[in-house]
C-alpha positions in Angstrom: 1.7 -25.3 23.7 2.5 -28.3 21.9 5.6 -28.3 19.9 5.1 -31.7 18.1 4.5 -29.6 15.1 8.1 -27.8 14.6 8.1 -29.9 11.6 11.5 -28.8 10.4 9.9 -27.9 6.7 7.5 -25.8 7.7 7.2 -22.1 8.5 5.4 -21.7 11.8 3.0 -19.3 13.0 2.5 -19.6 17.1 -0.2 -17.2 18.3 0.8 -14.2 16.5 -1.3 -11.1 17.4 0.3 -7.9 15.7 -1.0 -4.2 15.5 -1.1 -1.3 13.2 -1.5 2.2 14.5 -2.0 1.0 18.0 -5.1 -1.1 17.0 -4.6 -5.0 16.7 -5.1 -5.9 13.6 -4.2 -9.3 13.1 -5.3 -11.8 16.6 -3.6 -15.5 17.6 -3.0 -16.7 13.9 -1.1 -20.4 14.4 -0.7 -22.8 11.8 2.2 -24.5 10.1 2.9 -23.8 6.3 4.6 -26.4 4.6 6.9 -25.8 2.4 7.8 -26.8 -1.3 4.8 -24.8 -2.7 3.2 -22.0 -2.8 0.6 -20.6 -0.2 -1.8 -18.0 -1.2 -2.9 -15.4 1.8 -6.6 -14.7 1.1 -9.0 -12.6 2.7 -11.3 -9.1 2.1 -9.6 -5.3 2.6 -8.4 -4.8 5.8 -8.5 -8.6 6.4 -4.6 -7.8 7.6 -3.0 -9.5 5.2 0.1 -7.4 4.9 0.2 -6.6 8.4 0.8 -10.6 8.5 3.4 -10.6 6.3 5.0 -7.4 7.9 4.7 -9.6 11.2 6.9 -12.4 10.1 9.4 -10.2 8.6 9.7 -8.1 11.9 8.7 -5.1 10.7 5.8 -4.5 12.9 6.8 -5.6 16.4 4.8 -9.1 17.7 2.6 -8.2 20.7 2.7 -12.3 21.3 3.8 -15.2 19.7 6.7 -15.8 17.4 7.9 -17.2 14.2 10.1 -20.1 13.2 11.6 -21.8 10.6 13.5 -25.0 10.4 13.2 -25.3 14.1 14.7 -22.0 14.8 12.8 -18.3 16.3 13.3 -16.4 13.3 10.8 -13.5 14.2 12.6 -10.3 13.4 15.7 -11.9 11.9 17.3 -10.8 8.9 18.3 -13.2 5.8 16.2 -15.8 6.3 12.8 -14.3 4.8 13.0 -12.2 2.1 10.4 -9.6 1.0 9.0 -8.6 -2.6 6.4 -5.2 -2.1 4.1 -3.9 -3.9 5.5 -0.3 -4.8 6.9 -1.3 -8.4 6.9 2.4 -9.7 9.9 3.3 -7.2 12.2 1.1 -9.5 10.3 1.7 -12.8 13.1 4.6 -13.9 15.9 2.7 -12.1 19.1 3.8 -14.7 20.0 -0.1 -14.7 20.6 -3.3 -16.6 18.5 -6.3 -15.5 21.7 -8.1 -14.0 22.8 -4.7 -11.6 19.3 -4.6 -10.6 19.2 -8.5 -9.4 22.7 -8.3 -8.0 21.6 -5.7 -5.5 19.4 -8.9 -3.9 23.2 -9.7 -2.6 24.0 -6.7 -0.5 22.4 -8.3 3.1 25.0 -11.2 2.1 28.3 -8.9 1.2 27.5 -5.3 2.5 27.3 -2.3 0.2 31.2 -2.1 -1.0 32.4 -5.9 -0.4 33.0 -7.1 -3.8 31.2 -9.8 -5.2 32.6 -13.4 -5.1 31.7 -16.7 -6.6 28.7 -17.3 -4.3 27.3 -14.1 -5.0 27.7 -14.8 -9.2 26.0 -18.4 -8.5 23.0 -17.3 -6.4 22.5 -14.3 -8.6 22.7 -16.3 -12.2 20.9 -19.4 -10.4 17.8 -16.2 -9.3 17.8 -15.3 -12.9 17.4 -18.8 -13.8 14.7 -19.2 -11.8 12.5 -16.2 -13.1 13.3 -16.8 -17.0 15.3 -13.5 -17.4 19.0 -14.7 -18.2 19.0 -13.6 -21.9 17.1 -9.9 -20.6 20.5 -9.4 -18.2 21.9 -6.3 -20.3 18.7 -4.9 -20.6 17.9 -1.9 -19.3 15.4 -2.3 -16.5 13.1 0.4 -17.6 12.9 -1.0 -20.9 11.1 -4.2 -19.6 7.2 -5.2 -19.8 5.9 -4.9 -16.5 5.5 -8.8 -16.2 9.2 -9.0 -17.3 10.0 -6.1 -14.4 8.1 -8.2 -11.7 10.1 -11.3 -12.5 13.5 -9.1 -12.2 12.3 -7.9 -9.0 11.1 -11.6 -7.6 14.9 -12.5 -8.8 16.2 -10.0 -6.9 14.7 -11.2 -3.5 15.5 -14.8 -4.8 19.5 -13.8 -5.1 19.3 -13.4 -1.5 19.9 -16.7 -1.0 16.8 -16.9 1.4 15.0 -20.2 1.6 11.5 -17.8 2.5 9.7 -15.2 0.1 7.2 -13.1 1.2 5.1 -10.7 -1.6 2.3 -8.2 -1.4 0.2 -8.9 -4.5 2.6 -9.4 -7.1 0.0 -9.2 -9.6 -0.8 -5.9 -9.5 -0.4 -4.7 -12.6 0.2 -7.5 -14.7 -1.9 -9.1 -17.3 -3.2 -12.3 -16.8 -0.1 -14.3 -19.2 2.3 -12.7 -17.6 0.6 -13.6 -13.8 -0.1 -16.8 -14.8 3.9 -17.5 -15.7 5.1 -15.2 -12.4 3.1 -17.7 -10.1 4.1 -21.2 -12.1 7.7 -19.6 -11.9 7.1 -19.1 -7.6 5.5 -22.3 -7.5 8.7 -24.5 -9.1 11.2 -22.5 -7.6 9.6 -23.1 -3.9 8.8 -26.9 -4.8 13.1 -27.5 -4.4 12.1 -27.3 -0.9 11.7 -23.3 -0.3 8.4 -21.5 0.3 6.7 -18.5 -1.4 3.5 -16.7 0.6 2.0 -14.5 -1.5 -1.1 -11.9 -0.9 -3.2 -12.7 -4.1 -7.2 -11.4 -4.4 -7.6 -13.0 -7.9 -9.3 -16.6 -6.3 -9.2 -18.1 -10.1 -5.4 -17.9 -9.8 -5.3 -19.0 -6.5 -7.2 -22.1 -7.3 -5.2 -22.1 -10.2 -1.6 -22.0 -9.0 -1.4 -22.3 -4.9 -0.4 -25.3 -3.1 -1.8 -24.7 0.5 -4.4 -21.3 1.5 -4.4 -18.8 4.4 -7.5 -17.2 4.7 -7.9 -15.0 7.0 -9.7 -12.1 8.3 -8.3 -10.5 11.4 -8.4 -13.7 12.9 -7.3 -17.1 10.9 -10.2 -18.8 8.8 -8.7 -21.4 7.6 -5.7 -22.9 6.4 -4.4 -26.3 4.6 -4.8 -27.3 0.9 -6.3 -24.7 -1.2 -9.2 -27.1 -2.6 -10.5 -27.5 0.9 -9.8 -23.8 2.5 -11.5 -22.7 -0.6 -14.7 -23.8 -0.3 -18.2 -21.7 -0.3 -18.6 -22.0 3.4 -15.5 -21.1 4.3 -15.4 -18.0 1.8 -18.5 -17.2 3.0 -17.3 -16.7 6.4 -14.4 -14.9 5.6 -15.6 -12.5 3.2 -19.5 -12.1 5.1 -21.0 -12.8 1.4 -20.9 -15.2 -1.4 -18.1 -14.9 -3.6 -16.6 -16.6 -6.7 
């Protein structure tokens, strides 16, 4: 295999095959996804598009190939990828203000009882920053609109301090304003060199608000600049049918 593209700003996918349940699910996905944007992962129900994601993370073991990141095999590592799911409800009731809930994005970084120092205070208010929620930070959690929850939640994977965020369809749930500002929010925060990869069906907001596009089902479609990966032929493919 050629390694002329371990572009040190990309995230790299080499041959990755991964199963679910014993059953392969996802089959030899490569590509290189560059970062400073945002990359939409596209495809039809039970395309495997979490399955990727879990993948990358190291969640589901690799049956071949591996990931890397600024040069290095990161497959399976912690701290270097962070992860937003798509179970809001578990944290709907969490008894918390906005701040304590984003704070908790630290514990990887300090364990559970270090204290907190000043790098923890500047990732966490920079994550806040970054998601438009500084002036919700004594807010209880539970009082927030859903869109305002989401964005606490993305800042709390941001105060990781990872460079990486994965999500499983972060706009379930959310109206179309407050989608619309999540993904402009991912976008600006990725384009200071970081990259977001997130599972979206909605295409209009894919077109709308994604850099590059992975489209996949089971096997990789296509991949590269969401203009082109989007086009009628290559949806047609993926999905079996025309689609909007």
């Amino acid at each position: 295999m050629s390694h002329s593209h371990h572009h040190h700003n990309h995230l790299v996918l080499e041959n990755l095959t991964i199963s679910y349940r014993q059953r392969p699910a996802v089959h030899h996905v490569s590509c290189a996804l560059p970062c400073g944007g945002l990359v939409g992962v596209v495809g039809p129900n039970g395309a495997g598009k979490s399955t990727l994601l879990h993948g990358i993370l190291g969640w589901l073991p690799l049956d071949t190939g591996r990931v890397v990141w600024n040069g290095h095999d990161v497959s399976g590592r912690p701290g270097v990828i962070s992860w937003l799911g798509q179970r809001r409800t578990q944290v709907a009731g969490f008894p918390a203000d906005v701040g304590t809930v984003v704070a908790t994005g630290r514990y990887a970084q300090r364990g559970m009882f270090g204290g907190y120092g000043q790098a923890d205070h500047v990732a966490i208010n920079q994550a806040m920053q970054a998601m438009g929620i500084t002036a919700l930070a004594s807010r209880p959690f539970a009082e927030l609109s859903g869109g305002q929850q989401q964005r606490a939640l993305v800042a709390r994977a941001l105060a990781s301090g990872a460079e990486v965020l994965l999500l499983d369809e972060p706009l379930t749930g959310l109206d179309e304003p407050s989608g619309r500002d999540l993904l402009g929010r991912l976008r600006t925060w990725a384009s200071g060199g970081r990259l977001a990869v997130a599972v979206i069906h909605d295409l209009a907001a894919v077109r709308a608000w994604c850099d590059h596009v992975l489209l996949i089902n089971r096997e990789l479609v296509a991949v590269g600049p969401t203009a082109e990966v989007l086009s009628e032929a290559n949806i047609a493919r993926c999905y079996g049918v025309a689609h909007g």
